[in-house]
C-alpha positions in Angstrom: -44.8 -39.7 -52.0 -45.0 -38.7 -48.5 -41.4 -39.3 -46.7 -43.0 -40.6 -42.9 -40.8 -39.2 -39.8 -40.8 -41.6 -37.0 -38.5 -40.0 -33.8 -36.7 -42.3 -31.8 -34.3 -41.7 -28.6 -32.2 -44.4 -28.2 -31.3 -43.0 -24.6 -34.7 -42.7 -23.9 -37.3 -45.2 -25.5 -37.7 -48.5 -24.9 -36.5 -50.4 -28.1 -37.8 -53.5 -28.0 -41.3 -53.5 -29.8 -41.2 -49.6 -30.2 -44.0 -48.6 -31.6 -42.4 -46.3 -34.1 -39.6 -49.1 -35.0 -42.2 -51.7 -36.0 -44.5 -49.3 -38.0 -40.7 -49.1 -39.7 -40.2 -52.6 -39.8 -43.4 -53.4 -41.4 -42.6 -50.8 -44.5 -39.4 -52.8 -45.2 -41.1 -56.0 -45.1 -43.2 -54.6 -47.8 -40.3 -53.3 -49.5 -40.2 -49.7 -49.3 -37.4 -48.1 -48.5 -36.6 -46.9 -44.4 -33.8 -44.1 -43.9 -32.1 -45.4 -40.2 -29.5 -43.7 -38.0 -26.0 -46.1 -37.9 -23.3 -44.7 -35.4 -21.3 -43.8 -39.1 -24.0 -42.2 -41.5 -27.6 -42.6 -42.0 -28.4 -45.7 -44.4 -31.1 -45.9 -46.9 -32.4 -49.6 -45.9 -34.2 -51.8 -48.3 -35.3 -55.6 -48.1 -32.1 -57.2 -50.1 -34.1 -60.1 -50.4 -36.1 -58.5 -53.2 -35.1 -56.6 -56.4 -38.3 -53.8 -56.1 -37.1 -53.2 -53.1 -33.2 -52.7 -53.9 -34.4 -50.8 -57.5 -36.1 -48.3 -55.3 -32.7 -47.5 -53.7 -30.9 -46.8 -56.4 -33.9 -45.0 -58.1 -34.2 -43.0 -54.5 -30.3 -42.3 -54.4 -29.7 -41.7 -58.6 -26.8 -44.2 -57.6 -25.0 -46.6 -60.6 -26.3 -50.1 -60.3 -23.1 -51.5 -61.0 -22.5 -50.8 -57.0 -23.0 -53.1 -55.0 -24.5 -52.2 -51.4 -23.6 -53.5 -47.9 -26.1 -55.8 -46.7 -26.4 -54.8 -42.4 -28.0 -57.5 -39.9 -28.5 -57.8 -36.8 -27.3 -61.5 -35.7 -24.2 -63.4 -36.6 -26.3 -66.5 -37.4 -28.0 -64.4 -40.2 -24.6 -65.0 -41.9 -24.8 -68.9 -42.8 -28.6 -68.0 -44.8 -26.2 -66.3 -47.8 -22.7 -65.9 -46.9 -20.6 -69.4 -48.7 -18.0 -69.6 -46.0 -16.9 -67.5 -42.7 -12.6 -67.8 -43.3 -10.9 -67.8 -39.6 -9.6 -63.9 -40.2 -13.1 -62.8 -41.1 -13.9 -64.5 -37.8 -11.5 -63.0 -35.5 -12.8 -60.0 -37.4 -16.2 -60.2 -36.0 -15.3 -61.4 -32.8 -12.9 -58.3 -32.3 -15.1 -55.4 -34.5 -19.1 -56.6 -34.8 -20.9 -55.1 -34.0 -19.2 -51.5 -35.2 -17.7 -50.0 -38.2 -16.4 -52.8 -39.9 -18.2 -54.1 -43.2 -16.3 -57.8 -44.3 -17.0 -59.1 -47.6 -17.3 -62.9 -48.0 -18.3 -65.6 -50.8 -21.9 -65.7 -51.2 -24.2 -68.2 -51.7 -26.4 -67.9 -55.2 -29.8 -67.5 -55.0 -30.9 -65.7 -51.7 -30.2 -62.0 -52.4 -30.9 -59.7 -54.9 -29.0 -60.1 -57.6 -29.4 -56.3 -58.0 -28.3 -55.9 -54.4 -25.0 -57.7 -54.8 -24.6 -56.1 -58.6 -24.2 -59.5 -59.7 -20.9 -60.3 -58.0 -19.7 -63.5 -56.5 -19.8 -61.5 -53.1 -21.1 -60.0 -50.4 -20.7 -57.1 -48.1 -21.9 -57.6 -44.9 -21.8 -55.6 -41.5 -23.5 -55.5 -38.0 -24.1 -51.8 -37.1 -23.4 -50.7 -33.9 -26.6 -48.4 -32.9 -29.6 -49.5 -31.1 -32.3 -48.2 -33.3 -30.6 -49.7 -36.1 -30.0 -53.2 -34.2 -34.1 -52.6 -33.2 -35.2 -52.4 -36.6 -33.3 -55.1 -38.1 -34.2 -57.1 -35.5 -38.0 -56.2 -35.6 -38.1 -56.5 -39.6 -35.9 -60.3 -39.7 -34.6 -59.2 -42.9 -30.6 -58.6 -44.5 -31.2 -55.2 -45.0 -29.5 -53.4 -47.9 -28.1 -50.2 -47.1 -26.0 -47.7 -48.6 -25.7 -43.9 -46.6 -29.1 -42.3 -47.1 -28.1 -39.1 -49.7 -28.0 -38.5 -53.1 -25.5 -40.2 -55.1 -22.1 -38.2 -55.2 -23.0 -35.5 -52.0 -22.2 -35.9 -48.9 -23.3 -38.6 -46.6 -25.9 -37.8 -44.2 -25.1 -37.5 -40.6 -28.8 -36.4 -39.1 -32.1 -37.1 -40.5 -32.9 -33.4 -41.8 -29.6 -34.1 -43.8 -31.7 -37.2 -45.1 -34.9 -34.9 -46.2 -32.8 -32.3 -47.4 -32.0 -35.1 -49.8 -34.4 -37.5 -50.2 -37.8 -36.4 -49.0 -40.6 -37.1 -51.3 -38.6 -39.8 -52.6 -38.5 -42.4 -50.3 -41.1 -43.9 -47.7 -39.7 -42.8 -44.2 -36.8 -41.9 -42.1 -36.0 -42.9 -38.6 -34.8 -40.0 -36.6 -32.9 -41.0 -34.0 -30.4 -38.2 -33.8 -26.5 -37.7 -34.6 -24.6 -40.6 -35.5 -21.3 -40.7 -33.9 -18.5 -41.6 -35.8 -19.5 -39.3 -39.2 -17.8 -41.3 -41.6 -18.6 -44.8 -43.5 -17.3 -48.2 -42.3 -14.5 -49.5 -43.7 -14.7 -52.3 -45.7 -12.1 -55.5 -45.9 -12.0 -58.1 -48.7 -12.0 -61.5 -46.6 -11.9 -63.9 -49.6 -8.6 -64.1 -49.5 -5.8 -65.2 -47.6 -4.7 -61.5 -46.4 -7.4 -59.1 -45.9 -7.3 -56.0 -48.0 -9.1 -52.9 -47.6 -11.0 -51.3 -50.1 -12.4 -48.1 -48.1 -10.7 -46.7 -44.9 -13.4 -46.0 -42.2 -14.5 -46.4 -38.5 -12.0 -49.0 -38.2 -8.2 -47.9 -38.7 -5.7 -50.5 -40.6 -4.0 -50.4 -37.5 -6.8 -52.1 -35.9 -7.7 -54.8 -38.0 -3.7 -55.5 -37.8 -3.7 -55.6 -34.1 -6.6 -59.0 -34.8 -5.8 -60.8 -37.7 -1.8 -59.6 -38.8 -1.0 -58.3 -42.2 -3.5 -56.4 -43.8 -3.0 -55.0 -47.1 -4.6 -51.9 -48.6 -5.8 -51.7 -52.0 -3.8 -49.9 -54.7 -6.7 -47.8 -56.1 -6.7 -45.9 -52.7 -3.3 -44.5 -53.4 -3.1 -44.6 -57.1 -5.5 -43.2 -59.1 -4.2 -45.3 -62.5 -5.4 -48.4 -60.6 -8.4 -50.0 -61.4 -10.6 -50.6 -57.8 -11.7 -54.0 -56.2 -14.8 -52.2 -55.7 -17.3 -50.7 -58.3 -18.6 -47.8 -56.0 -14.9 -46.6 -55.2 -14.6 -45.6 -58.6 -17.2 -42.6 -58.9 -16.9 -39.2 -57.1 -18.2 -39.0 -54.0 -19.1 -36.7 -51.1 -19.1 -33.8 -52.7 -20.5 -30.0 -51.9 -22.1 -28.2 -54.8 -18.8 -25.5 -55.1 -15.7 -26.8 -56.0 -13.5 -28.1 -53.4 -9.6 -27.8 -53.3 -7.3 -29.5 -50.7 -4.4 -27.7 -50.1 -1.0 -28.8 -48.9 1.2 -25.7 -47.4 1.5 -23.1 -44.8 -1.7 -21.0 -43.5 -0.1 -18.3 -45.4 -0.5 -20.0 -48.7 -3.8 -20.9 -48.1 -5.2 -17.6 -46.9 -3.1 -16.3 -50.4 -5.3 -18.0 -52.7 -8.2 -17.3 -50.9 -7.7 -13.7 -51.5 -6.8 -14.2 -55.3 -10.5 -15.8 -55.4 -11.7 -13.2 -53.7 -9.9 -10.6 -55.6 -12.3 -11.9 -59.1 -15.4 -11.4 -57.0 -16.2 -15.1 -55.6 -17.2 -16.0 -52.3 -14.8 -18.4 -51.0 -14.9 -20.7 -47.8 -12.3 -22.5 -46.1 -12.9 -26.1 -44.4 -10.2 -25.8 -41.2 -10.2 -26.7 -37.3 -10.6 -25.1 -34.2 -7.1 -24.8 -33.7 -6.2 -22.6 -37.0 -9.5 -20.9 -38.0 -8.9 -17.6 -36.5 -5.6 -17.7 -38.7 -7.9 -17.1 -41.7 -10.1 -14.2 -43.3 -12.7 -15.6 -45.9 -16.5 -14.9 -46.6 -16.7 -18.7 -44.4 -14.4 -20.4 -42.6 -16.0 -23.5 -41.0 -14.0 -25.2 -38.1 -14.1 -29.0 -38.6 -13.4 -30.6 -34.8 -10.0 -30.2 -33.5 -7.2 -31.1 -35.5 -5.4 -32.7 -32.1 -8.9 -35.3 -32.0 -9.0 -36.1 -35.4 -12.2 -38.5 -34.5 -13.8 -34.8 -34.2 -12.5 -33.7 -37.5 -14.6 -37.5 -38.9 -17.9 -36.7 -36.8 -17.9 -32.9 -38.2 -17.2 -33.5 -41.6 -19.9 -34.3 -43.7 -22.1 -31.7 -41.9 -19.3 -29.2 -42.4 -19.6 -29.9 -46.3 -23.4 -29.7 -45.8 -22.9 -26.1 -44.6 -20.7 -24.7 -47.2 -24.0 -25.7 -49.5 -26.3 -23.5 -47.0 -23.4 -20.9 -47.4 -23.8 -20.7 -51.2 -19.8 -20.2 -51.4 -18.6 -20.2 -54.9 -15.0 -22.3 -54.2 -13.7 -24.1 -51.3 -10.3 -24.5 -49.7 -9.6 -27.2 -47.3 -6.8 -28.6 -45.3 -5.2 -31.6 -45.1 -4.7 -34.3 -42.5 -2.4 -36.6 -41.3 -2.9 -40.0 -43.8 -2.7 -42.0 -40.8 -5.7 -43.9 -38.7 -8.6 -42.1 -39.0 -6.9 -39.7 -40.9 -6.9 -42.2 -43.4 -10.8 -42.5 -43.6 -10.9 -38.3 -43.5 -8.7 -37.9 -46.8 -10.2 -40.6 -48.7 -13.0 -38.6 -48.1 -11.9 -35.6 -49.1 -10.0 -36.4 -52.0 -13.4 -37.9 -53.2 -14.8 -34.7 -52.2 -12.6 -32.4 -53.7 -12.1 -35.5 -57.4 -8.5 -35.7 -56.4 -8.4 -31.6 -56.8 -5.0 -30.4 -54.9 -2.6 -27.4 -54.5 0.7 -27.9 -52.8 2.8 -24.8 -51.8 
């Protein structure tokens, strides 16, 4: 299969009946599968009307088909076509987050989606993206698209489009380039069926957030325990990963630099994932700064490519700090203890 490359500036073009968005539009109306630029990750979009459509994800990915995918559209009203019931939180939710980084899963209604799409559960996972070429395309297509990020299943998420062919080219019908996203990380994604919300990834949207809109909002035990079983099928699988093996470490700069040189002491190349602030404290065949430890939203933007890199580097182990568990912080270690399969070293 030839992957198609249609280039987009959302600074630049003129959205609306772009040329190059329609020509993608028209591929997902006949079900083949469209790479597009979110401001988290790039999304591997499919019509989750049909099940062709939805297998040629998760044939495109090599992702489990007992996760279920967040459907993205473009207008609220889509909603009421296979969502049961809007509950007042996931309302103030909307009104305060949508469009953005905020996926909401409701009640569906039986019959309109993909059974595949939904892996036959009761619910949905909705969300509104907050990027023009995305809005353009779903709007151009009038189709709940499925989505999940646009890589294969288990390495990290995509941030550009080359990330998407170094991935996925050959195996799917076309990608939109339309840049860098932004924020570098996935939504986060809130249970809304019932009474208090409960998160079951951290993302673009801190807990801290959604509290400040709708009160109490718990978090789901399987992000903190690892004996707990998770709300969500996909949480349960390793995720993000670089090809070497990837170790957090909790401790001094010391520490860390000392068991880089015991690794490097039995002949392997080692990298260390750090920030601008603390990478000239280290001496390793690569140290990658990951944003600025002060602006942890740069550590998020930086982080998946950063992973990407240690790949291109061909290190043989990898050492990474920790962050602060805390806003977006959250979202960074949940990635990175996917990342790293719960992998860590404390002083």
């Amino acid at each position: 299969m030839n992957t198609k490359v249609w280039k987009v500036d959302k600074y630049v073009d003129k959205l609306e009946n772009n040329p190059q968005v329609v020509d993608a539009a028209n591929f997902l109306r006949d079900n083949e599968v469209v790479a597009l630029p979110t401001e988290t990750v790039y999304g591997l979009g499919g019509n989750a009307k049909s099940d062709a459509a939805v297998e040629k994800i998760f044939a495109a990915k090599g992702r489990p088909s007992d996760n279920p995918l967040i459907i993205h559209i473009a207008e609220k009203n889509q909603l009421s076509e296979f969502v049961a019931e809007v509950p007042e939180k996931a309302e103030r939710l909307i009104e305060g987050f949508w469009p953005g980084p905020l996926t909401i899963i409701f009640k569906k209604k039986e019959g309109v989606l993909s059974e595949t799409a939904t892996a036959g559960l009761a619910t949905v996972a909705v969300r509104m993206p907050d990027h023009p070429v995305a809005l353009a395309l779903l709007k151009s297509c009038g189709l709940p698209i499925a989505a999940p990020s646009a890589n294969s299943s288990g390495k990290p998420s995509p941030t550009t489009a080359d990330h998407v062919l170094d991935d996925l080219n050959g195996k799917i019908a076309g990608v939109i380039d339309g840049g860098a996203t932004g924020i570098g990380v996935e939504s986060t994604v809130v249970d809304c069926t019932e009474s208090i919300p409960v998160i079951l990834r951290p993302g673009g949207v801190t807990k801290e957030q959604l509290e400040s809109v709708v009160g109490v909002v718990h978090v789901d035990a399987a992000l903190t325990d690892e004996a707990a079983r998770p709300k969500a099928p996909g949480m349960k699988y390793r995720h993000y990963a670089p090809n070497a093996p990837l170790f957090m470490v909790s401790g001094t700069t010391e520490f860390l630099q000392g068991l880089v040189e015991e690794k490097r002491q039995e002949g392997l190349r080692v990298g260390v994932l750090t920030t601008e602030e603390n990478a000239r404290l280290f001496e390793a065949d690569v140290v990658l700064a990951c944003g600025k430890r002060a602006e942890l939203e740069t550590v998020a933007a930086a982080l998946y490519d950063t992973l990407r890199r240690f790949n291109q580097e061909k290190v043989d182990v990898i050492f990474s700090e920790i962050f602060p568990n805390a806003g977006v912080g959250h979202a960074i270690m949940n990635r990175l203890q996917k990342a790293a399969g719960n992998k860590l070293i404390t002083e």
